[in-house]
C-alpha positions in Angstrom: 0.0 0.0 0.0 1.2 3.4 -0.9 0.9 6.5 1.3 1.3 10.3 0.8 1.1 13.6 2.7 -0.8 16.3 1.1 -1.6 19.5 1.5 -4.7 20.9 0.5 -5.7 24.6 -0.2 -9.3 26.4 -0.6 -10.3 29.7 -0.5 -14.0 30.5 -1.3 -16.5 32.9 -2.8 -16.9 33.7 1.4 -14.2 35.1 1.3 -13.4 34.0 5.3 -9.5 33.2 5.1 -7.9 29.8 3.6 -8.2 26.5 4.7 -5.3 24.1 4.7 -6.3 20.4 5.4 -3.4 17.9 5.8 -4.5 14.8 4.6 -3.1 10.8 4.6 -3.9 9.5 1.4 -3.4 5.7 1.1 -3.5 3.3 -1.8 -4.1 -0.3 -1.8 -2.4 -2.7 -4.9 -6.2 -2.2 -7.0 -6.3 1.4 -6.5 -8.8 1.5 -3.6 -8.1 4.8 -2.1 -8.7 6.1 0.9 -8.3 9.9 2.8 -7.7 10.5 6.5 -7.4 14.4 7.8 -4.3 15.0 10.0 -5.0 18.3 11.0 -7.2 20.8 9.7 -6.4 24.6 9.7 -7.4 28.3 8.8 -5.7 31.2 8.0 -8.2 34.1 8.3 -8.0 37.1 5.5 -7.6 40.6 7.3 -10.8 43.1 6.4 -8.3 44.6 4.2 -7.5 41.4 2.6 -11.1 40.9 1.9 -11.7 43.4 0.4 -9.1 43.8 -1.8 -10.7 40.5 -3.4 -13.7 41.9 -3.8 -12.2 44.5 -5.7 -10.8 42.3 -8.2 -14.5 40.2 -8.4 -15.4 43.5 -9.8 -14.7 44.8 -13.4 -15.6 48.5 -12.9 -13.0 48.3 -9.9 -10.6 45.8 -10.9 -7.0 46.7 -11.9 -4.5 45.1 -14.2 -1.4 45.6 -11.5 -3.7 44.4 -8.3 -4.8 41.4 -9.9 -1.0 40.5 -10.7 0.0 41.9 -7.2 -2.7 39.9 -5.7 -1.8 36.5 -7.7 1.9 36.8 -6.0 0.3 38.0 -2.8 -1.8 35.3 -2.5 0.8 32.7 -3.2 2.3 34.0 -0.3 -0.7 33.6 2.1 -1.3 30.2 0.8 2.6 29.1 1.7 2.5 30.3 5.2 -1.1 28.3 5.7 0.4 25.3 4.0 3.1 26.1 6.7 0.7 26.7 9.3 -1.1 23.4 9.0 1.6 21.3 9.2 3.4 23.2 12.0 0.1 22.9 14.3 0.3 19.1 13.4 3.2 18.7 14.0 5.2 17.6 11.1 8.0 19.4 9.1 7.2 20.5 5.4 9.9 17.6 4.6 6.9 15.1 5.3 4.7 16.5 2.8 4.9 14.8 -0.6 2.4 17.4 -2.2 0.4 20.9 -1.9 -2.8 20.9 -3.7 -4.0 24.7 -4.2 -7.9 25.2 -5.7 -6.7 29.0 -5.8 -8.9 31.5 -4.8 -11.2 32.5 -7.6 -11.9 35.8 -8.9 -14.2 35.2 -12.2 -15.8 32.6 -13.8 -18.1 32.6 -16.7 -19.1 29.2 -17.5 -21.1 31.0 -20.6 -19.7 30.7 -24.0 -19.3 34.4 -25.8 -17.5 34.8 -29.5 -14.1 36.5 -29.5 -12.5 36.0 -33.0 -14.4 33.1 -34.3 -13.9 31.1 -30.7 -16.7 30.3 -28.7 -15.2 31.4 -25.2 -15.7 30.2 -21.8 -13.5 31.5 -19.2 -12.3 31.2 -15.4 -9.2 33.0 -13.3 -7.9 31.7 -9.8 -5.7 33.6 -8.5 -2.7 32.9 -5.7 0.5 31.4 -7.9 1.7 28.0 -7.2 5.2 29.1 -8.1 5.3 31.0 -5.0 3.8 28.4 -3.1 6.5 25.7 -4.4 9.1 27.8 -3.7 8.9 29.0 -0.2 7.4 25.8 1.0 9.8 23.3 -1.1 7.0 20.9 -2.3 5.9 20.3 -5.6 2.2 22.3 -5.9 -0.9 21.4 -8.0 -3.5 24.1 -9.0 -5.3 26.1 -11.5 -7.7 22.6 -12.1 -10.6 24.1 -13.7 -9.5 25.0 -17.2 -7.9 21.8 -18.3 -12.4 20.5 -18.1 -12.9 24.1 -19.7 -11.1 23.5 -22.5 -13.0 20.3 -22.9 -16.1 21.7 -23.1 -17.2 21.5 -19.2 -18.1 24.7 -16.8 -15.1 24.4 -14.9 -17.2 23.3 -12.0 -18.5 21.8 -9.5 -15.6 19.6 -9.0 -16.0 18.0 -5.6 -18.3 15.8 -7.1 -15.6 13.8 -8.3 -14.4 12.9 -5.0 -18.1 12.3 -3.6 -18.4 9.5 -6.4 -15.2 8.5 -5.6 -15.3 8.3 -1.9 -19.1 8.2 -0.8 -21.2 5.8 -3.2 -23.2 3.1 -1.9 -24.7 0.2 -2.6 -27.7 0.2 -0.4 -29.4 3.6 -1.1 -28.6 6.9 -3.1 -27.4 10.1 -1.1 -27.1 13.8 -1.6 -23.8 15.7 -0.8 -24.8 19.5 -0.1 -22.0 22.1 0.3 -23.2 25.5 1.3 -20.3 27.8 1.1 -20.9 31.0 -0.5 -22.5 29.2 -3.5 -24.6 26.0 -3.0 -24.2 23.2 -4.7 -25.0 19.4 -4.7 -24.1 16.0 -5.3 -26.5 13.8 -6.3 -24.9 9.9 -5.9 -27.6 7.1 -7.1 -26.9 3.5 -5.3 -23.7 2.1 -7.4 -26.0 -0.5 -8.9 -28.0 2.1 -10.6 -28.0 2.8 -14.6 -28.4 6.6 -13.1 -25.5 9.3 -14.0 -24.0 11.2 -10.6 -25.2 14.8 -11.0 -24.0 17.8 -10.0 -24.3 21.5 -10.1 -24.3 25.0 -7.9 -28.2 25.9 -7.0 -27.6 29.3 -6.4 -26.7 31.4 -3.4 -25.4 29.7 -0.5 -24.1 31.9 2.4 -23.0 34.8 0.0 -26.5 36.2 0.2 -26.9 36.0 3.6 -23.3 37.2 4.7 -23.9 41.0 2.5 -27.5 41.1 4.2 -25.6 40.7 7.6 -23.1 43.0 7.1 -25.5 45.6 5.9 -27.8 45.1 9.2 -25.2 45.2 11.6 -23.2 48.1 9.7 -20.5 45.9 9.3 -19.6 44.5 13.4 -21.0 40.8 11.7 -19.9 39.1 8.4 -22.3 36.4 8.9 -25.5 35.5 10.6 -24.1 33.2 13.9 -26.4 29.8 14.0 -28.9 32.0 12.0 -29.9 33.6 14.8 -30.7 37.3 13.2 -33.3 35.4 10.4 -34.7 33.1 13.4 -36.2 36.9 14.4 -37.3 38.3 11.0 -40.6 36.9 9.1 -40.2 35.4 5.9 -41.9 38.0 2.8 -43.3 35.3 1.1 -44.6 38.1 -1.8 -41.1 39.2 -2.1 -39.9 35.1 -1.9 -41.7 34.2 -4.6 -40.4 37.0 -6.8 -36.9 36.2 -6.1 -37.5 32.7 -7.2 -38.1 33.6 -10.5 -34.2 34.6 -11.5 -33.6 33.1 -14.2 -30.5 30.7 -12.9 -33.0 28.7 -10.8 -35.3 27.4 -14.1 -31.7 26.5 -15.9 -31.0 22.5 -16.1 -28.0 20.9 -14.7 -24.8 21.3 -15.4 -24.8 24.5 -14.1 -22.6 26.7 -11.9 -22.4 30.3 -11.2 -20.7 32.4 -8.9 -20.2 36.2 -7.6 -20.9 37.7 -10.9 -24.4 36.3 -10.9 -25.1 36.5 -6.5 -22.1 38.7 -5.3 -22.5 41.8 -3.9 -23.9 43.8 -6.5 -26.6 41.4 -6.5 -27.0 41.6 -2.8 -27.5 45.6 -2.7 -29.8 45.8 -5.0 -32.1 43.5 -3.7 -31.5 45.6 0.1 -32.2 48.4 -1.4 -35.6 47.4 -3.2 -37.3 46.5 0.2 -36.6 49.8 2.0 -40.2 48.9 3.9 -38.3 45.9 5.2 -37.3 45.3 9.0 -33.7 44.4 8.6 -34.3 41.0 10.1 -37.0 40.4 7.8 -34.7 40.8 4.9 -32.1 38.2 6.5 -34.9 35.7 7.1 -36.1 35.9 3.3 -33.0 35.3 1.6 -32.5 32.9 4.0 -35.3 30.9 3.1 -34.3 32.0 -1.2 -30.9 29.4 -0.1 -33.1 26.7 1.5 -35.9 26.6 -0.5 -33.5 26.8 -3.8 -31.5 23.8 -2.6 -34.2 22.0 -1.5 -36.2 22.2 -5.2 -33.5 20.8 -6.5 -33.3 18.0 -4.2 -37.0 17.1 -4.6 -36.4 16.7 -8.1 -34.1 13.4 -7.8 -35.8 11.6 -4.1 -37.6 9.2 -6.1 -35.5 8.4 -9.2 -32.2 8.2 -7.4 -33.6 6.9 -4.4 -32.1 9.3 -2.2 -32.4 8.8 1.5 -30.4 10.9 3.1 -28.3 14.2 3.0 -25.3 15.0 4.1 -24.1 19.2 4.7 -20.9 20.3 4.6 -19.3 24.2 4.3 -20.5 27.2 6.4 -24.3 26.4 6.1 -24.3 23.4 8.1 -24.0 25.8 11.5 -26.9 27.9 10.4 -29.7 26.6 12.2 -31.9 28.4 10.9 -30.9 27.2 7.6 -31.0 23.9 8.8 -34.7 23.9 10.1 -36.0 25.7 6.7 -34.1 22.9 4.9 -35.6 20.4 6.5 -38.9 21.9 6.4 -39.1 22.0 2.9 -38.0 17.7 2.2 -39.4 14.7 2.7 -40.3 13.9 5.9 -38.2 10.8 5.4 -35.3 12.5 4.2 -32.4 12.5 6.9 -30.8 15.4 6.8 -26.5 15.1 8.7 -23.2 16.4 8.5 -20.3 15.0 6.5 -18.6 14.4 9.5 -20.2 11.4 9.7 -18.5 10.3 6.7 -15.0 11.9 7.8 -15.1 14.6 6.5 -15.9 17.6 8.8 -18.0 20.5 7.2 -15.3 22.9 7.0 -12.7 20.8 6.4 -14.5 18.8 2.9 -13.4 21.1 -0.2 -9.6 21.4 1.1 -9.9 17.7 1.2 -11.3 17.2 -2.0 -8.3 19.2 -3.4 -5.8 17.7 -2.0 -7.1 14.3 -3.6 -7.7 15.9 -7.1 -4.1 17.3 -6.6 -3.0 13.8 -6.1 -4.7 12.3 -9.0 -3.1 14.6 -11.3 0.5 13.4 -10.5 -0.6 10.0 -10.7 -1.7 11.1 -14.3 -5.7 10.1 -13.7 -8.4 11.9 -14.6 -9.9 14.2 -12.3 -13.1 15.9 -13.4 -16.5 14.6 -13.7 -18.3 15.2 -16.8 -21.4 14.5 -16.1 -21.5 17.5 -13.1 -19.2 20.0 -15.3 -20.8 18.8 -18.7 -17.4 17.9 -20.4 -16.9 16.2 -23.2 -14.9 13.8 -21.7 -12.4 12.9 -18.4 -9.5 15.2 -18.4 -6.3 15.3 -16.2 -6.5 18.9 -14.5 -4.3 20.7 -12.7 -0.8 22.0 -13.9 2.4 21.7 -11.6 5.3 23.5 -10.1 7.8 21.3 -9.9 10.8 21.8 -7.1 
């Protein structure tokens, strides 16, 4: 059996700080593989750091010079997590085989558009694994979601290739939820099934809620806390049902989407419409938009993929209120848990996940999913700094 010590990197449309997971990945002689978390750890983003990512999310702000500033910068910050991580376990970085860096995006645009006779889709992460490589002294993985780009796929979601990988069963079909700021599920038939594993971004996850906070609090909270501001408001269900018809909600799978469709433009606009709105009104509405969008799109596969449960992971899973609406709006037999009953601890999941695709590509395996990024076919992603 073969063993190695990776790294993995995420940074996410929240915007909260990177997490570094250090992860055991073992190999038996017919390529079962299996992932154990070490140590999990995060390295919070100052205010300022914040929001000079947000800048770059947005074109009438963003600069040529930042964005390259930023790429270096980042690589920086994603070193001394990697070093962080394995310090707190500790290990030295001469026992990690591998850093695995998703990057920390700054647009996507899963869209085709014609630029001189090319139909164009397009995606920039940010946070240069040259830097990383060199100032940790591990070979680094990243910039994954191209190489399915340039296959015909949205770049994304790519977790679902590890949830296939890692979580089928025979017995019963499951649903893998990760609400980070985007949501987005897994949908896993039973492994006997003649269905295809789906998978796609529903729409706003915490994003949505995180701007309503901040504009409610005047900026002392980033995020709602166990949901407790929504658990005061009243849903609008006028307003609710208006929301619901965006247009990205009535789109069929494989879709994703991202900041430029939910970010914070988004966000004020819709603050700003409901002026007749109690603050914690507005929080508990676009609370509900997050659980009643994820949970349509559930409903749709219950009977087909004979889904029995489903498991949370990201942010979301410790907003209560969240939870309850969730819950609310499935099957009564529907359990709903946490992916740390699978291993995998809610925060900890997507840094996993990329320190396994990371892996996979220096193994030379394809690493994308086509039927959740609609590819044309499975690709190895991922390009590498050697050391």
């Amino acid at each position: 059996m073969s063993q190695k010590i990776v790294v993995g990197l995420m940074s996410g449309t929240s915007l909260d700080g990177i997490d570094a997971a250090l992860v055991n990945i073992s190999e038996s002689d017919n390529q079962k593989i299996q992932v154990k978390l070490i140590h999990f750890s995060t390295l919070s983003f100052s205010e300022l750091m914040r929001e000079r990512i947000l800048e770059l999310c947005d074109p009438n702000r963003a600069r040529l010079e930042e964005i390259s500033l930023t790429n270096m910068l980042l690589g920086e910050l994603f070193a001394k997590a990697t070093k962080k991580v394995v310090a707190e376990a500790g290990l030295e970085m001469k026992d990690v085989d591998l850093i695995s860096s998703h990057g920390q995006t700054i647009f996507h645009q899963p869209e085709g558009k014609p630029v001189e006779g090319y139909n164009l889709t397009s995606t920039l992460q940010i946070g240069d694994i040259a830097v990383i490589a060199e100032r940790t002294g591990v070979m680094t993985v990243g910039d994954f979601r191209t190489r399915d780009m340039a296959v015909g796929g949205q770049g994304a979601p790519l977790v679902p290739y590890a949830d296939n990988l890692l979580f089928r069963t025979k017995s019963n079909g499951r649903i893998l939820a990760n609400i980070g700021g985007i949501a987005n599920i897994t949908v896993l038939p039973p492994s006997d099934s003649d269905e295809q594993v789906l998978a796609f971004d529903t729409g706003p996850g915490n994003m949505l809620i995180d701007a309503f906070t901040n504009r409610a609090t005047h900026g002392k909270q980033t995020y709602d806390k166990s949901g407790e501001l929504a658990a005061k408001g009243k849903v609008d269900e006028q307003w609710l049902e208006e929301l619901l018809t965006h247009d990205y909600y009535g789109l069929p799978a494989p879709k994703s989407t991202g900041r430029e469709l939910f970010g914070l433009q988004y966000a004020n606009d819709l603050w700003n419409t409901k002026t007749d709105l109690a603050p914690e009104d507005k929080i508990a509405t676009i609370t509900e938009l997050t659980a009643r969008t994820i949970a349509d799109e559930c409903k749709r596969y219950v009977d087909s993929y004979k889904i029995s449960e489903i498991f949370i992971s990201g942010g979301g899973w410790y907003n209560q209120t969240l939870r309850r609406r969730l819950q609310k709006h499935l099957p009564p037999l529907i359990r709903l848990g946490s992916t740390d009953e699978l291993g995998l601890p809610a925060d900890a999941k997507e840094a996993i996940v990329f320190a396994l695709l990371g892996y996979q590509c220096i193994n030379k395996r394809p690493n994308n999913l086509p039927s959740a990024t609609g590819a044309s076919m499975p690709v190895i992603m991922g390009k590498i700094a050697l050391v």
